[in-house]
VMD Tcl script that draws the C-alpha trace (Angstrom):
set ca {
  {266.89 157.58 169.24}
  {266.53 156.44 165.56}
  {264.37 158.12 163.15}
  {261.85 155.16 163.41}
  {261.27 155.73 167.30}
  {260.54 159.05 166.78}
  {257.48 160.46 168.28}
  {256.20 164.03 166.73}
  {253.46 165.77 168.54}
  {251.18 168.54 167.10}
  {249.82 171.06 169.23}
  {245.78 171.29 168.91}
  {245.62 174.72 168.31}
  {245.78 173.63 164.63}
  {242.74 171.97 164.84}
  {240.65 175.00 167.30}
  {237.01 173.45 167.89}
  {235.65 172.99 164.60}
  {238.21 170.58 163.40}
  {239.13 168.87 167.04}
  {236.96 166.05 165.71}
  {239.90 165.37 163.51}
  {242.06 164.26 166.37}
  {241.48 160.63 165.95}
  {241.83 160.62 162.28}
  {245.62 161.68 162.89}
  {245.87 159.26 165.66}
  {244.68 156.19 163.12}
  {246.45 157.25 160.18}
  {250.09 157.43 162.44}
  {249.75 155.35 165.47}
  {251.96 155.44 168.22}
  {254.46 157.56 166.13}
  {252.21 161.03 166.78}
  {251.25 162.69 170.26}
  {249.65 165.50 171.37}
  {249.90 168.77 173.14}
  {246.54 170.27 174.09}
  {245.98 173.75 174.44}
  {243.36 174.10 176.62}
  {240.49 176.99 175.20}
  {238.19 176.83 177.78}
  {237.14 180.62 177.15}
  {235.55 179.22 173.93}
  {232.11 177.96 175.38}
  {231.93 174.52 173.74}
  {235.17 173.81 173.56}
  {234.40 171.45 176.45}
  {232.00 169.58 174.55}
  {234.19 168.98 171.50}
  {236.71 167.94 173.74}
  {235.29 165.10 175.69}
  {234.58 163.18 172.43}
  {238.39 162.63 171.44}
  {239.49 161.98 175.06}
  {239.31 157.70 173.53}
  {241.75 158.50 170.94}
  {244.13 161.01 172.97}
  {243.82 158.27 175.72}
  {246.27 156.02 173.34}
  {249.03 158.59 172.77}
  {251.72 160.62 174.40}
  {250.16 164.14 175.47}
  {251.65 167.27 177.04}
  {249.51 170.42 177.68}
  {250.43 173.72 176.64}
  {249.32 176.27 179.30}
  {246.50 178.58 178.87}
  {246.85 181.41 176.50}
  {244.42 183.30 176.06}
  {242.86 184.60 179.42}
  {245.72 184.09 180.79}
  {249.26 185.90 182.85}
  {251.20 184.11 184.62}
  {253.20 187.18 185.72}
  {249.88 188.73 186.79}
  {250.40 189.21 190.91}
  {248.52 186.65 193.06}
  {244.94 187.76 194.33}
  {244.59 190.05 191.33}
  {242.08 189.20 188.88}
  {244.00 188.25 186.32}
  {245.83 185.78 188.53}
  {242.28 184.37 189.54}
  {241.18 184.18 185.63}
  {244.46 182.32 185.04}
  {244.30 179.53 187.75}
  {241.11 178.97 187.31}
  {241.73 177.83 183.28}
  {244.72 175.72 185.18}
  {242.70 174.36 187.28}
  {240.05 173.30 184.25}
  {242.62 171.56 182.81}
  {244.42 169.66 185.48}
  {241.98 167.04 185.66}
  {242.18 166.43 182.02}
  {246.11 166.55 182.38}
  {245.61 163.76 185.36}
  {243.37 161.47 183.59}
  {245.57 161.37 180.05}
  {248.78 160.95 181.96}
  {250.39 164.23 180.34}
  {253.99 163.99 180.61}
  {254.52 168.16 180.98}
  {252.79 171.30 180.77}
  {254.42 174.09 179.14}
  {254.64 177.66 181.14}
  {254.71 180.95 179.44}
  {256.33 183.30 182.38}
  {254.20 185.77 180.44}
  {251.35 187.19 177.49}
  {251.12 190.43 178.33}
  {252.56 193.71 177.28}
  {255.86 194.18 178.91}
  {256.07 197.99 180.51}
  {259.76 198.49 181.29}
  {259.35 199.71 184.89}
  {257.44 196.62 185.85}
  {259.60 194.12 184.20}
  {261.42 193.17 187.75}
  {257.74 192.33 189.76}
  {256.58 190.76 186.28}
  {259.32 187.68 186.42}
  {258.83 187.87 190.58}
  {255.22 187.11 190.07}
  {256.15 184.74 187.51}
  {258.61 182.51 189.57}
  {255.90 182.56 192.23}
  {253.40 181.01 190.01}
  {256.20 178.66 188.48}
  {256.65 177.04 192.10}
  {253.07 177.02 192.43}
  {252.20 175.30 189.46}
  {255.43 173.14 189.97}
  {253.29 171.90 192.87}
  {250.38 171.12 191.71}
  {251.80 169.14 188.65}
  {254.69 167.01 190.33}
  {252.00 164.62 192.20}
  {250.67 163.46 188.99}
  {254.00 162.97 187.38}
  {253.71 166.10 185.41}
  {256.99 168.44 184.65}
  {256.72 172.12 184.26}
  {258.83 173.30 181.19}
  {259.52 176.95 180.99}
  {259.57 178.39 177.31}
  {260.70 181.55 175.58}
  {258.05 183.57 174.79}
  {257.05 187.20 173.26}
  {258.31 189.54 170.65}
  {260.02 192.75 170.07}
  {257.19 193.64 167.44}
  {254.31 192.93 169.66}
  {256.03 194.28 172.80}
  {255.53 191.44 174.75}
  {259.04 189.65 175.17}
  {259.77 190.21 179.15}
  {263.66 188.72 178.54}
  {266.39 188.74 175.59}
  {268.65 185.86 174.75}
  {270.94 186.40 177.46}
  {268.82 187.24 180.37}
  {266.30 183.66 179.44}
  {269.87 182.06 179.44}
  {270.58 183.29 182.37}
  {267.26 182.93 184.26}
  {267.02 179.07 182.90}
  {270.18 178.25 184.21}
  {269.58 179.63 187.48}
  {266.35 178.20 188.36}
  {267.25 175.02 186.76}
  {264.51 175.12 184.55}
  {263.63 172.46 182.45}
  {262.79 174.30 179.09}
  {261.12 174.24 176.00}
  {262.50 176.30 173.26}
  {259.94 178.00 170.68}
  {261.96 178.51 167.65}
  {260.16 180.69 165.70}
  {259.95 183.15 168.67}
  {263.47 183.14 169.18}
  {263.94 183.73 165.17}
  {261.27 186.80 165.43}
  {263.36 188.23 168.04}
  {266.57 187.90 165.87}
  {268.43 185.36 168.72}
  {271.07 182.85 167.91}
  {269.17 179.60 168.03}
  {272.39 177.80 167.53}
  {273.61 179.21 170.59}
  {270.57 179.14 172.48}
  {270.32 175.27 172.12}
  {274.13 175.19 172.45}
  {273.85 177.00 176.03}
  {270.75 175.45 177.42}
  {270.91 171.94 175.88}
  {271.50 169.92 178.95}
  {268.06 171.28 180.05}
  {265.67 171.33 176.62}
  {263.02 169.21 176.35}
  {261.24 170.16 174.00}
  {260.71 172.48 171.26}
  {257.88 174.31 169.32}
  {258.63 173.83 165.61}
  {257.16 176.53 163.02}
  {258.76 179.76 160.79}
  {258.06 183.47 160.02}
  {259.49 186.34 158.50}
  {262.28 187.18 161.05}
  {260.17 189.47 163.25}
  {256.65 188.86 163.34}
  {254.98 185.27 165.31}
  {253.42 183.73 162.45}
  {253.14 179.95 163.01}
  {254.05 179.73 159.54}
  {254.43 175.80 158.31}
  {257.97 174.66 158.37}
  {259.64 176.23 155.47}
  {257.60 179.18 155.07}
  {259.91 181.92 156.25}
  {263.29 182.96 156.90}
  {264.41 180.54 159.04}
  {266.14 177.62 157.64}
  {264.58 175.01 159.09}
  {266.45 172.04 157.75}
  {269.95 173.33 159.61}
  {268.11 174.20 162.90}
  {266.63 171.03 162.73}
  {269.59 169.50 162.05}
  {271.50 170.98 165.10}
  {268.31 170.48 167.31}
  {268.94 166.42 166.40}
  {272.30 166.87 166.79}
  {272.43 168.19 170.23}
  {269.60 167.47 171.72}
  {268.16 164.24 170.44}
  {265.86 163.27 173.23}
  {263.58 166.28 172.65}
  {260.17 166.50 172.15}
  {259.41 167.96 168.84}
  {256.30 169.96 168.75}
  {254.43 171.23 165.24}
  {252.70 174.70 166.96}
  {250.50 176.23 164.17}
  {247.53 178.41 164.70}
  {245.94 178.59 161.51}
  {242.90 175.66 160.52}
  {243.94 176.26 157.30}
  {247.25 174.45 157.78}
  {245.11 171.44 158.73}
  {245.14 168.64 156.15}
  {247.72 167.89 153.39}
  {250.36 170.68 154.72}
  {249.97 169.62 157.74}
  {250.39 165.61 157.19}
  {253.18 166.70 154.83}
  {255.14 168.41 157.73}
  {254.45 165.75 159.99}
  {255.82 162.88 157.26}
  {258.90 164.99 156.93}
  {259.95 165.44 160.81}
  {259.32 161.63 161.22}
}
mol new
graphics top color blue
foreach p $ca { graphics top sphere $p radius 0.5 }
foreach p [lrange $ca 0 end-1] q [lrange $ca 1 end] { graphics top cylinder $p $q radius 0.2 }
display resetview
């Protein structure tokens, strides 16, 4: 894949509601070149509304879905309510996932705190709710990538380097790999990509500081970018590449910046 066939997709948390109705602006101004991966917010009351108006210009580009966040464990043991809570965002979204052809939604085998003596029935629960969603998806031509989530700082990480390794290569997961949560947790991204490359996908592009999950823009933090990037071409050219910030305030000139740069 050259440069010029490159397609860079920004994840809409960027844009939250009150800017969503800048999606088609960013679909004008770079064509075919940009896609999109929707996080669904469907706890936000009118983020249904501000939705359906951009479904036209999403319609003409690549799109993936992140899974839902907020409200949401996917290590949460079926029947309970936060399983219930969960699916039913999922199940908000699918039809939005069928109609817009979304190539993959992106699993987080958890959110939640991680308490030590639960860890085991936490990835259990997880795995069943992988298979589940697995099934729902595949019909429509939908994958299910598994990405490495959490942090040491906010307590939340349910696996180290090794054991997501481990647990990727097992299940045969295909996977997307968040670099700035593997940099907050202090892992070897080289060797992550190096170990799991035959299954990456995708990846979640954004810095920090080295411990705390800051969505920072590219080159604001300790990470440098422009080798990881590097390798991440190198070795796994196919990949998705996926700008994940969180912050409005990175919408605009940082963001097109960032965007110009990766393509």
């Amino acid at each position: 894949m050259t440069s010029g066939e490159r397609t860079i997709y920004v994840n809409t948390c960027v844009y939250m509601t009150e800017k969503l109705e800048k999606v088609p602006d960013y679909a004008a101004k770079y064509g075919e070149r940009i896609g999109f991966e929707i996080l669904p917010m469907f706890d936000i009351q009118e983020y249904e509304e501000k939705l359906k108006p951009v479904l036209p210009a999403f319609r003409a580009h690549k799109i993936s879905f992140h899974g839902p966040v907020f409200c949401a464990e996917h290590s949460a043991k079926r029947g309970t309510k936060e399983y219930e809570e969960t699916m039913w965002h999922v199940n908000k979204m699918f039809p939005y996932a069928k109609e817009l052809h979304a190539s993959h939604f992106t699993m987080h085998l958890n959110n939640c705190v991680v308490v030590p003596e639960k860890k085991d029935e936490m990835l259990q629960n997880a795995l069943e709710n992988y298979r589940e969603l697995r099934e729902l998806f595949d019909p429509i031509g939908c994958a299910v990538y598994v990405e490495n989530t959490g942090t040491t700082v906010q307590k939340n990480r349910l696996l180290d380097q090794q054991e997501f390794t481990d647990l990727c290569r097992e299940q045969h997961f295909e996977v997307l790999i968040d670099i700035g949560h593997a940099h907050a947790n202090g892992w070897d991204i080289i060797r992550l990509i190096n170990d799991l490359a035959p299954q990456i996908r995708a990846y979640h592009l954004h810095n920090n500081d080295g411990s705390r999950d800051l969505h920072n823009r590219l080159h604001d933090g300790t990470m440098d970018f422009d080798a990881t990037l590097s390798h991440i071409r190198e070795k796994t050219p196919e990949a998705d590449e996926i700008i994940e910030y969180i912050r409005t305030a990175e919408e605009g000139p940082g963001l097109q910046q960032d965007i110009e740069e990766l393509l």
